[in-house]
C-alpha positions as semicolon CSV with decimal commas, in nm:
position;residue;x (nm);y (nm);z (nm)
1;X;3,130;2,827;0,019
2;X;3,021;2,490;0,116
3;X;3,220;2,167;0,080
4;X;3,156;1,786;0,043
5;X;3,372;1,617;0,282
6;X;3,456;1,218;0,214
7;X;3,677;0,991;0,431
8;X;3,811;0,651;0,287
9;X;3,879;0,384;0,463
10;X;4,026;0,592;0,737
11;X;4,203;0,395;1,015
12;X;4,412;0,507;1,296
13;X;4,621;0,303;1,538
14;X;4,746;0,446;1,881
15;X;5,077;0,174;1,917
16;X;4,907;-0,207;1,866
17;X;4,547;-0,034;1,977
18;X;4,326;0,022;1,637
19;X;4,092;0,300;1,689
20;X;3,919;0,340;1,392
21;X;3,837;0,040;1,183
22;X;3,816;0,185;0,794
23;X;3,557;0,462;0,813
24;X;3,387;0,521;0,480
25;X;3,162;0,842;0,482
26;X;3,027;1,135;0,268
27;X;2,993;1,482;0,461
28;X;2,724;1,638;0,203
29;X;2,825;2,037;0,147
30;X;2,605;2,245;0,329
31;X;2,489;1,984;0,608
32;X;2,526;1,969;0,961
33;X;2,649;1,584;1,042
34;X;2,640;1,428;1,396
35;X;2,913;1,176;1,524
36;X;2,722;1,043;1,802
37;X;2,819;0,737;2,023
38;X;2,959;0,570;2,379
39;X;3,312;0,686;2,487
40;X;3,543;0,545;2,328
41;X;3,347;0,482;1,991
42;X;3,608;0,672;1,781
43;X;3,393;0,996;1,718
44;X;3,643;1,225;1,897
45;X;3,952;1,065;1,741
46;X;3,791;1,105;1,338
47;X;3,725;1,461;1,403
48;X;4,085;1,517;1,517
49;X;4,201;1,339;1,210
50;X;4,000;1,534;0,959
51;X;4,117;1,874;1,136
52;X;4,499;1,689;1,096
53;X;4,514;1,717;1,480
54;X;4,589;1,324;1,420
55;X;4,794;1,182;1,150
56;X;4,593;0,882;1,010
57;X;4,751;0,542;0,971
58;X;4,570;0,476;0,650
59;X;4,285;0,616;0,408
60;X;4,234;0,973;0,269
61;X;4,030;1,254;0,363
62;X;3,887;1,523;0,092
63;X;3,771;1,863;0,186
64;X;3,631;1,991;-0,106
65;X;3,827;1,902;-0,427
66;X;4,157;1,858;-0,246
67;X;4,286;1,597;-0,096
68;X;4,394;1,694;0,318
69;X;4,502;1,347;0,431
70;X;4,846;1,474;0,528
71;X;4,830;1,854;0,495
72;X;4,939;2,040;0,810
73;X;4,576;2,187;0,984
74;X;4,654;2,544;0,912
75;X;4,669;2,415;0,534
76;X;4,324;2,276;0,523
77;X;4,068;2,530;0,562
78;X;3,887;2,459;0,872
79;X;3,797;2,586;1,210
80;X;3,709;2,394;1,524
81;X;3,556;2,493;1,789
82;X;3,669;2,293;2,151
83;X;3,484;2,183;2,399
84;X;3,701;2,474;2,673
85;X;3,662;2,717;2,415
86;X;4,032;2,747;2,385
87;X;4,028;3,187;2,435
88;X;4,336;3,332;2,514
89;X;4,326;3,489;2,819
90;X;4,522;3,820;2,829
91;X;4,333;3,933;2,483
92;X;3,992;4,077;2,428
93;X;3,698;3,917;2,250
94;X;3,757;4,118;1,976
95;X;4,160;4,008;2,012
96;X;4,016;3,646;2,034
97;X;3,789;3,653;1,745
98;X;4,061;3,835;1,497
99;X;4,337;3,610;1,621
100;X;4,303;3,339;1,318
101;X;4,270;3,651;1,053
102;X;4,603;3,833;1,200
103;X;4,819;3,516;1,165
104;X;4,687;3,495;0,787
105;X;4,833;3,830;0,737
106;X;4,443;3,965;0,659
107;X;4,509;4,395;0,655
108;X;4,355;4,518;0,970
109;X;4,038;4,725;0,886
110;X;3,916;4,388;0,714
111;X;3,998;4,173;1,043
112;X;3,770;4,496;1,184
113;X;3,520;4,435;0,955
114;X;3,442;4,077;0,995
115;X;3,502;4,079;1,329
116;X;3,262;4,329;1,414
117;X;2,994;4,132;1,160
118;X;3,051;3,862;1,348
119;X;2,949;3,964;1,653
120;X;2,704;4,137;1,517
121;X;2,539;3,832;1,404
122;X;2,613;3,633;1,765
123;X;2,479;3,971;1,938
124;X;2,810;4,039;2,097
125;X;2,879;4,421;1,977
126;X;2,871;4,519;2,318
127;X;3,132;4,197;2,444
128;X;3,405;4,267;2,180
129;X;3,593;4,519;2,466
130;X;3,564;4,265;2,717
131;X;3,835;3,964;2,826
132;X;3,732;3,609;2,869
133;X;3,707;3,600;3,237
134;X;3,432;3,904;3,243
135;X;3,208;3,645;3,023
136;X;2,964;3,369;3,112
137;X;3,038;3,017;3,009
138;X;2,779;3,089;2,700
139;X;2,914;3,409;2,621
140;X;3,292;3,264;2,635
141;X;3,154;2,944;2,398
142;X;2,978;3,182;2,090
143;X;3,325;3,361;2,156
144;X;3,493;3,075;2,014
145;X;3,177;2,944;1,765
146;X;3,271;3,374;1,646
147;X;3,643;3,337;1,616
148;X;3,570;2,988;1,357
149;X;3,324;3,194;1,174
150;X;3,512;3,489;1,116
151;X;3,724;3,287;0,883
152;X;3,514;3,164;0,694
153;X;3,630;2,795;0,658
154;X;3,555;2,530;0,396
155;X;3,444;2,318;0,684
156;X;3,358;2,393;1,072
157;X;3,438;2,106;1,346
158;X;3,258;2,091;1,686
159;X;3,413;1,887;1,999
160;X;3,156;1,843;2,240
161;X;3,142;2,232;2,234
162;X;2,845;2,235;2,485
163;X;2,931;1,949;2,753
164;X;3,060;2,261;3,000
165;X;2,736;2,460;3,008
166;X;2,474;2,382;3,255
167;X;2,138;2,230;3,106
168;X;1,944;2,567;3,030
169;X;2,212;2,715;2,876
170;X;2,303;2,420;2,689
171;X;1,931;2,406;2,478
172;X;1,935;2,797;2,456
173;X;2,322;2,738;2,311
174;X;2,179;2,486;2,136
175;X;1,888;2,653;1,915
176;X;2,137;2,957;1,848
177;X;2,379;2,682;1,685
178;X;2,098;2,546;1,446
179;X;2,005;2,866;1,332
180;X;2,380;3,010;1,315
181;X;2,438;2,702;1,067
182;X;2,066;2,773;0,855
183;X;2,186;3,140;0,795
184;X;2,543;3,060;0,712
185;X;2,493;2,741;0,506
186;X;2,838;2,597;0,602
187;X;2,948;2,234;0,608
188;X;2,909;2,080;0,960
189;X;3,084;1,822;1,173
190;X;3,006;1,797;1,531
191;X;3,085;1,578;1,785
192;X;2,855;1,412;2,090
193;X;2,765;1,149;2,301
194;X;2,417;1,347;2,378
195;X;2,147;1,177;2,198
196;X;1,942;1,490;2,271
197;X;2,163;1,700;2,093
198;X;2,226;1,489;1,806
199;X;1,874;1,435;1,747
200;X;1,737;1,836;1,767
201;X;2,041;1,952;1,552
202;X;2,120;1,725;1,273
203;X;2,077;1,677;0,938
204;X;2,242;1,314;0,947
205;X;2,372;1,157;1,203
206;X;2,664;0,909;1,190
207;X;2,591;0,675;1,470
208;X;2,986;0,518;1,590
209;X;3,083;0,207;1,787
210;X;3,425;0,069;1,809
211;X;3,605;0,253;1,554
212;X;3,322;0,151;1,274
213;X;3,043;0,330;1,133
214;X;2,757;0,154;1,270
215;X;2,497;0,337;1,056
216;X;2,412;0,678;0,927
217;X;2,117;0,844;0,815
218;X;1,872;1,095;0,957
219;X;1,736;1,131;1,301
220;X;1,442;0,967;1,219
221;X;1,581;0,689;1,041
222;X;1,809;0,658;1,323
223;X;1,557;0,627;1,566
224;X;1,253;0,462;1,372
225;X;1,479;0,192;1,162
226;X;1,730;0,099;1,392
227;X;1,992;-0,102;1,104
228;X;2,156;-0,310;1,441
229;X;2,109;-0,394;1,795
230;X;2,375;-0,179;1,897
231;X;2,192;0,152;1,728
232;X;1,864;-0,009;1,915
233;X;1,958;-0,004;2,202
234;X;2,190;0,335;2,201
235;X;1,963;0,534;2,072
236;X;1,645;0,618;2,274
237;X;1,549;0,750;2,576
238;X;1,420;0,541;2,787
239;X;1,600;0,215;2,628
240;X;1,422;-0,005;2,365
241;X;1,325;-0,323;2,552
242;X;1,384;-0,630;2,413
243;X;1,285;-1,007;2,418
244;X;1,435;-1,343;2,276
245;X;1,195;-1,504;2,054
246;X;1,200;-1,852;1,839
247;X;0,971;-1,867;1,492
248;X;0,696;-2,102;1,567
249;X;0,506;-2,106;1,239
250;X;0,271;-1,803;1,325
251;X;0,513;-1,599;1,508
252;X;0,789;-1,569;1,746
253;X;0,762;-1,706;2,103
254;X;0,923;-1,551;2,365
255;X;0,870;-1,612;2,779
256;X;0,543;-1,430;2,800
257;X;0,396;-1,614;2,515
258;X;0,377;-1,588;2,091
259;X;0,451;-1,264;1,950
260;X;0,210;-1,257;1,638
261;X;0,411;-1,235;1,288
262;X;0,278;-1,075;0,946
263;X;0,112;-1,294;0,711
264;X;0,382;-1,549;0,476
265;X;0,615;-1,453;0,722
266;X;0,939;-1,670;0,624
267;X;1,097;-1,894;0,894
268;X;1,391;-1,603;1,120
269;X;1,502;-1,848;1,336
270;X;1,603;-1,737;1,672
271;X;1,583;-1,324;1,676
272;X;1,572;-1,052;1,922
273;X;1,270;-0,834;1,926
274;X;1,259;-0,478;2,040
275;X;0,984;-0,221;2,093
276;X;1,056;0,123;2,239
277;X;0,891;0,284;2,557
278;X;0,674;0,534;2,393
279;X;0,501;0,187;2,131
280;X;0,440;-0,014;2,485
281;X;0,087;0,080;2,630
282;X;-0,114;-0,062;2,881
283;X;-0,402;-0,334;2,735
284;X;-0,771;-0,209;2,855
285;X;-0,914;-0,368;2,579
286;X;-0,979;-0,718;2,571
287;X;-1,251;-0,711;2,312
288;X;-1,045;-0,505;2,011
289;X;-0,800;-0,665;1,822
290;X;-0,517;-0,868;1,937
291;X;-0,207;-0,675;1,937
292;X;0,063;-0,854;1,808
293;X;0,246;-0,823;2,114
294;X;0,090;-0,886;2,471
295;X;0,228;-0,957;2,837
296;X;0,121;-0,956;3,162
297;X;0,297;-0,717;3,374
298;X;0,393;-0,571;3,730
299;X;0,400;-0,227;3,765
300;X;0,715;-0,169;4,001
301;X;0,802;0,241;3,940
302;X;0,619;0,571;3,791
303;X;0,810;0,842;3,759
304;X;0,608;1,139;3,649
305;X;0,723;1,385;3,387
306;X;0,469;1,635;3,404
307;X;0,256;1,529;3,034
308;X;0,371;1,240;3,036
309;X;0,526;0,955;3,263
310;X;0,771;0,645;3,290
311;X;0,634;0,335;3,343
312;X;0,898;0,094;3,520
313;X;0,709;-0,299;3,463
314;X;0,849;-0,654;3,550
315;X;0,731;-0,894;3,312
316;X;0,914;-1,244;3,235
317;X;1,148;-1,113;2,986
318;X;1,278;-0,890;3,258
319;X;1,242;-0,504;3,342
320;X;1,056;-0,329;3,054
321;X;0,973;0,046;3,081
322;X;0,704;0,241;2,915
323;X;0,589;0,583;2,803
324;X;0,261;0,706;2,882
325;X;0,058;1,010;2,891
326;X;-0,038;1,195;3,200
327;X;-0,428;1,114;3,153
328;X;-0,354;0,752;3,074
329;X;-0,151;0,696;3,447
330;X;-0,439;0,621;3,610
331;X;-0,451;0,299;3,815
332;X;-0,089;0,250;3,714
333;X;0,029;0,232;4,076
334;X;0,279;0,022;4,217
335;X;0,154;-0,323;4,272
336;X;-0,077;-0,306;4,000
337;X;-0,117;-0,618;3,773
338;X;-0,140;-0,497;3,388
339;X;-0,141;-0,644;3,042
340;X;0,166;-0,463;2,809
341;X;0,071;-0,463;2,415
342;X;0,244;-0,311;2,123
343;X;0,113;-0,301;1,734
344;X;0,298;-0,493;1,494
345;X;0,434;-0,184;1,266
346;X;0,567;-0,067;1,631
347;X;0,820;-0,388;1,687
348;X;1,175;-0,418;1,570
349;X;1,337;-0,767;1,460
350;X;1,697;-0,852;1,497
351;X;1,967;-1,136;1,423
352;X;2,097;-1,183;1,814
353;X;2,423;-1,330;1,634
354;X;2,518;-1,072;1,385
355;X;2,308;-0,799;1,569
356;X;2,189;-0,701;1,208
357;X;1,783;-0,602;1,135
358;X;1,606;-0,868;0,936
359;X;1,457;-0,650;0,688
360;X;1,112;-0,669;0,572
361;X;1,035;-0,929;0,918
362;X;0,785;-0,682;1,037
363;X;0,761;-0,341;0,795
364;X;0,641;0,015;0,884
365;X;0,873;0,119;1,098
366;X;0,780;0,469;1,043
């Protein structure tokens, strides 16, 4: 049965070095939540402590209806799966997978049972004689994703469980795990620093920097309503560019001239605006409307992605980098002199002290 799953102002301290920084988050039952970030963010280190691989230095953690802060891991109802897939060696898949079950004291035709189911339902049936070493590095990874299930845990934990598998195998991994969690229904923590990932398989994603939550919400708030500079700039491939701008009455200048602002636009200051690759296009339109963003351009690189391509530009804000389509490439060469331009409901406003969004400064994100 699915569980909620809430941390409170969860911190953990390795000697004088604080790790996490009072983490404050709601694991809804039934979802499958993302800790994405840099190394070093803290992601790792909160999934240890909610599997009590780490003893917090302060805060609670609930599973469920209990409270697990300082139960022993055994005692808490979970199973993790590891990023080396953690199989024993000298036992068979089916040994593997039944391991958890025997220590409980579970009689032996019911280990049987829900062993077999289990590989049933990974397609292993024909595995279950077989030892570790005889299996691929996919095969040996839904090993381990079968030994959690067969439990049949309040709450499953993931630890980078695909970073060993080459790329192929990692997407076909990838789409089995979503569709392993929509059939089972089971409450979800996994751990990444691959955007790609993160973005394809969650529900929400908790975005992590420095031992704080930085924000958390779907992928497509994530990615369309950036809440700071940090998530901004994280989160996209390529980069979000970005340019310094001053409010000048009608707008924001910036090196390569005034960035157009909505109507009764109040007074921001000094801000950092941001507009990602794929909002950037080339201007062949002098006649249409002014974008609210325009600036000449050199194009430097284009690196061709078969439907579409990246656009490497100089402009006087420094290196920017579109996205465009194949068709639209043309007369993009090196060398070539081009006007940039990006809609207003396409750009992204930002306090460059606190690194905060200024709300509302240009809406429609979406």
């Amino acid at each position: 049965m699915a569980t909620t799953t809430v941390l409170e102002n969860l911190r953990k301290s390795f000697g004088e070095e604080e790790v996490l920084r009072g983490i404050d988050l709601r694991v809804e039952a039934g979802s499958f939540t993302v800790f994405l970030g840099p190394s070093g963010c803290g992601k790792s280190t909160t999934l240890r402590c909610l599997a009590g691989l780490e003893e917090v230095s302060s805060g609670r953690i609930w599973i469920g209806e209990r409270e697990v802060t300082h139960l022993e891991p055994r005692a808490r109802d979970i199973a993790m799966v590891f990023q080396n897939y953690a199989l024993y060696p000298n036992m068979s898949i089916e040994r593997n997978m039944g391991f958890g079950l025997k220590n409980q004291r579970v009689p032996r035709a019911e280990i049987r049972r829900r062993v077999r189911e289990t590989a049933t339902l990974l397609g292993m049936e024909s595995l279950l004689h077989r030892f570790p070493r005889e299996l691929s590095g996919g095969q040996q990874q839904r090993a381990a994703i079968g030994r959690a299930i067969v439990r049949n845990p309040n709450l499953f934990l993931f630890d980078e469980p695909l970073s060993n598998l080459d790329a192929k195998l990692r997407v076909d991994t990838r789409a089995e795990l979503i569709r392993l969690h929509r059939r089972l229904g089971a409450t979800s923590v996994y751990v990444t620093h691959d955007q790609e990932e993160a973005m394809t398989m969650a529900d929400r994603i908790v975005v992590m920097n420095e031992g704080r939550v930085e924000q958390a919400g779907t992928p497509a708030e994530i990615y369309f309503q950036p809440e700071t500079l940090m998530v901004a700039s994280f989160v996209g491939s390529p980069t979000m560019n970005f340019v310094d701008g001053q409010w000048c009455g009608s707008g924001w200048t910036t090196p390569f001239g005034t960035i157009l602002g909505p109507p009764e636009q109040p007074d921001t200051g000094s801000v950092r605006i941001g507009v990602r690759p794929d909002d950037l296009q080339p201007w062949k339109d002098p006649s249409s409307d002014t974008p609210a963003l325009t600036a000449p351009a050199t194009v430097e690189l284009v690196e061709l992605l078969g439907a579409r391509g990246i656009v490497t530009v100089t402009t006087a804000a420094g290196e920017w980098k579109m996205v465009v389509e194949q068709r639209r490439l043309a007369g993009l060469s090196p060398g070539s002199e081009i006007r940039l331009a990006a809609p207003a409901d396409r750009l992204h406003v930002f306090d460059p002290v606190s690194g905060r969004r200024l709300l509302g400064a240009i809406p429609g994100d979406g």
